[in-house]
C-alpha positions in Angstrom: -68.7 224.0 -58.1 -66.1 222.2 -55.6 -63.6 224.3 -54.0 -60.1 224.3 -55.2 -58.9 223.3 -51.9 -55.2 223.6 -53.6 -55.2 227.2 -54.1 -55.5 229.9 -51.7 -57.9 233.1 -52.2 -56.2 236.1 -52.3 -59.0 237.5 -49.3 -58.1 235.4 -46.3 -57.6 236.5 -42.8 -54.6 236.9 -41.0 -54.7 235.0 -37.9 -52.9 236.8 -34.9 -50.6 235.6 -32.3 -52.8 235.1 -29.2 -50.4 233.7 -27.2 -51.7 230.1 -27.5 -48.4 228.6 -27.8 -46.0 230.6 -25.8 -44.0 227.7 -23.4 -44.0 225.3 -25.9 -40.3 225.3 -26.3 -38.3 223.4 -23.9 -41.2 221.0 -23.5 -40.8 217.2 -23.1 -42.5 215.7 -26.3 -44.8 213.3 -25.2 -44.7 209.4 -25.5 -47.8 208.8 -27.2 -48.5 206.8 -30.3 -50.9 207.9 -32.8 -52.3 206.1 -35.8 -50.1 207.1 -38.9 -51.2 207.0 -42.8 -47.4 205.2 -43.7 -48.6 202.0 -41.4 -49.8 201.1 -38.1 -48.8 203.7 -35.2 -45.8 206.8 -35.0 -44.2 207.4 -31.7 -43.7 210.8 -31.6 -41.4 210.5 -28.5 -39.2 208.3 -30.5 -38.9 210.4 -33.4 -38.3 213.0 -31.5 -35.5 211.6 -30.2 -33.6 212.6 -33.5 -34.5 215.9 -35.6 -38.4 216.0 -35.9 -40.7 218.8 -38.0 -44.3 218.2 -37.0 -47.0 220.0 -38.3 -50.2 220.4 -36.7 -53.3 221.6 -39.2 -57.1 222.0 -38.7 -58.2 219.5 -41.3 -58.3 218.7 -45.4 -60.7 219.1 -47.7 -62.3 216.5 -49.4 -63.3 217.2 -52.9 -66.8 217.3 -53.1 -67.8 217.7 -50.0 -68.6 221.2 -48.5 -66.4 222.8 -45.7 -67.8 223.7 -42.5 -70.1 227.1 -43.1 -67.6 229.9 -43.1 -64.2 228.0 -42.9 -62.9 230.8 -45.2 -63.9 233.7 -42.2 -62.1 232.3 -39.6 -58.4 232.9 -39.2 -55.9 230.3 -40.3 -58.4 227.5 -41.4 -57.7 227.4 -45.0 -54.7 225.7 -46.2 -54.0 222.6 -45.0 -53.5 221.0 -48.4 -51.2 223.8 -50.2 -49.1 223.3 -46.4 -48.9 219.3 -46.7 -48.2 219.1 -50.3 -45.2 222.5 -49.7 -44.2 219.5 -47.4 -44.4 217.0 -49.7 -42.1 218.5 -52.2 -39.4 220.0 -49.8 -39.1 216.6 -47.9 -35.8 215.6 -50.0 -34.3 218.8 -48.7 -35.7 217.9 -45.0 -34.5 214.6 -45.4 -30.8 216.0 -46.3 -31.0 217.3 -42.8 -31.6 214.6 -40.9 -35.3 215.6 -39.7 -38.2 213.8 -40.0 -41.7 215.3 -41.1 -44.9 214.6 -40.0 -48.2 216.0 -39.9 -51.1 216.1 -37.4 -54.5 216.8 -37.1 -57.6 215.5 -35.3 -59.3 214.1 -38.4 -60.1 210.3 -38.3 -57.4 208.3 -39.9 -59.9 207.1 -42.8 -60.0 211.0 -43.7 -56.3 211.5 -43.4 -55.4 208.0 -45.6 -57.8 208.9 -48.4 -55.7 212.7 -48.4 -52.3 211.4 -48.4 -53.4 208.7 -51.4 -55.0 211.5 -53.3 -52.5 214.0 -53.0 -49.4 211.6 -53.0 -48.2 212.4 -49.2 -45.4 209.7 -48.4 -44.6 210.8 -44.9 -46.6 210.2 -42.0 -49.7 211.9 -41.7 -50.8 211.4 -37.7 -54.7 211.3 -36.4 -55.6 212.5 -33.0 -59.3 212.5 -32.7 -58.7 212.0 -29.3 -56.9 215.6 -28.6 -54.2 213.6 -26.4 -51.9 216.2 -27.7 -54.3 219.1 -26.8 -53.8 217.0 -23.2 -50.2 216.4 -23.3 -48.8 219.9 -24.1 -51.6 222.3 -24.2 -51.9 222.9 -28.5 -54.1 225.5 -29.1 -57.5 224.7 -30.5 -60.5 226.0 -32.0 -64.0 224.8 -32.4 -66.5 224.6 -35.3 -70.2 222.8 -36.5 -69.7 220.9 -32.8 -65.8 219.9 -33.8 -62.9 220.6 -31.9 -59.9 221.2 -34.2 -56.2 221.8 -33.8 -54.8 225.8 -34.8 -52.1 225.6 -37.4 -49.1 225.2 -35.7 -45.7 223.9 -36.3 -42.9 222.5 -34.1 -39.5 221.6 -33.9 -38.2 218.6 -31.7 -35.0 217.8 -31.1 -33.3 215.4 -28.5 -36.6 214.6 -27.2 -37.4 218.5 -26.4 -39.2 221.3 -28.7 -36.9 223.9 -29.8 -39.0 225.8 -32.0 -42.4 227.0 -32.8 -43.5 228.6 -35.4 -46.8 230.3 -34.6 -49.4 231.6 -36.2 -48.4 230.0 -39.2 -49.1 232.3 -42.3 -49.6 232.2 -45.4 -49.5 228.3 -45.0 -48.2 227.5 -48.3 -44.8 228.6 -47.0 -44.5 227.2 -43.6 -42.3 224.3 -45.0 -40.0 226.6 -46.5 -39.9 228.8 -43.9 -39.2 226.0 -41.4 -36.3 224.8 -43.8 -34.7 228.5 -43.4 -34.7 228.5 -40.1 -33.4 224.8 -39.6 -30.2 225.8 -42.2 -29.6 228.9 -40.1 -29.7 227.3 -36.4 -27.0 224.8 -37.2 -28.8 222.0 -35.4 -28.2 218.2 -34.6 -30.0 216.0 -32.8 -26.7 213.9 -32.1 -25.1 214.1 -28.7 -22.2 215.3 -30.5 -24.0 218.6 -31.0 -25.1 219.2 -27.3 -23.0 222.4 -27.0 -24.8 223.7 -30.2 -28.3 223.6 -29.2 -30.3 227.2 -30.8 -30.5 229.8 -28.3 -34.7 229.0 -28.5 -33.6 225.5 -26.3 -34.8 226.0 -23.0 -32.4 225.5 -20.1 
């Protein structure tokens, strides 16, 4: 029988903050464009130039085929398709805020086109086989059957800079609603107009 990669059993593991992504905020999102499931290539630089939520996630599941042996076991795997399709139905509201969404993984971008038709996933949906972001900014990673995959990990960009991170991400199923608390409660704006109202997480 297939896994219901929708649902989430009720046994997972917690993943722990390792420290993996402390001095992420106040970094320079890097200029780099990635192959994108909405058409051609996303700059991340330039959308984070306005208000940007990016997602990073391990990988999807495909139906029918088997996950790596002991996905479940490790911390954090499981979930990517409960987190992208929270996404997915809370983008209006993210959308009413000015911020973009996207997500991000290192899966090929055959993989992540097939996901976003299957599950309906409108926004972008970035590949990075190539762990230039792993390069660029130091995302934590872990490794499994000879792959090297991204942690779940989400990020805030504003005015070009990350302003928040939100990490370890848990249960993933309500990271997107969680982000959308925090982004009503900071009072943020990517326009210049806001520069005196950056969140105290801003690094100066």
């Amino acid at each position: 029988m297939s896994a219901d990669y929708t649902r989430l059993p009720d046994d997972l593991p917690i993943p722990v903050d390792d420290g993996a992504a402390d001095g992420l905020v106040g970094r320079k999102v890097p200029e780099l464009a990635l192959p994108a499931t909405t058409a051609g290539e996303a700059r991340l630089g330039e959308l984070a130039a306005g208000l940007l939520v990016a997602y990073v996630y391990p990988r999807t599941g495909t139906p029918g085929v088997a996950s790596p042996h002991g996905w479940d076991d490790i911390p954090g795997a499981r979930g990517c398709t409960p987190q992208s399709c929270a996404y997915r139905d809370a983008l209006a509201d993210f959308e009413r805020l000015g911020a973009a969404v996207v997500g991000i993984s290192a899966q090929a971008s055959a993989e992540q086109a097939e996901f976003a038709a299957r599950e309906q996933i409108s926004f972008a949906l970035l590949g990075d086989d190539g762990l230039r972001l792993r390069q660029a900014l130091g995302l934590p990673t872990f490794a499994v059957e000879g792959r090297t995959l991204y942690r779940r990990l989400t990020f805030v960009a504003a005015r070009g800079r990350i302003v928040k991170v939100f990490y370890p991400v848990f249960p993933p199923d309500r990271d997107a609603g969680e982000v959308l608390a925090w982004l009503c409660g900071a009072a943020l704006d990517a326009s210049p107009r806001m520069a005196n109202n950056r969140p105290r997480e801003v690094a100066r």
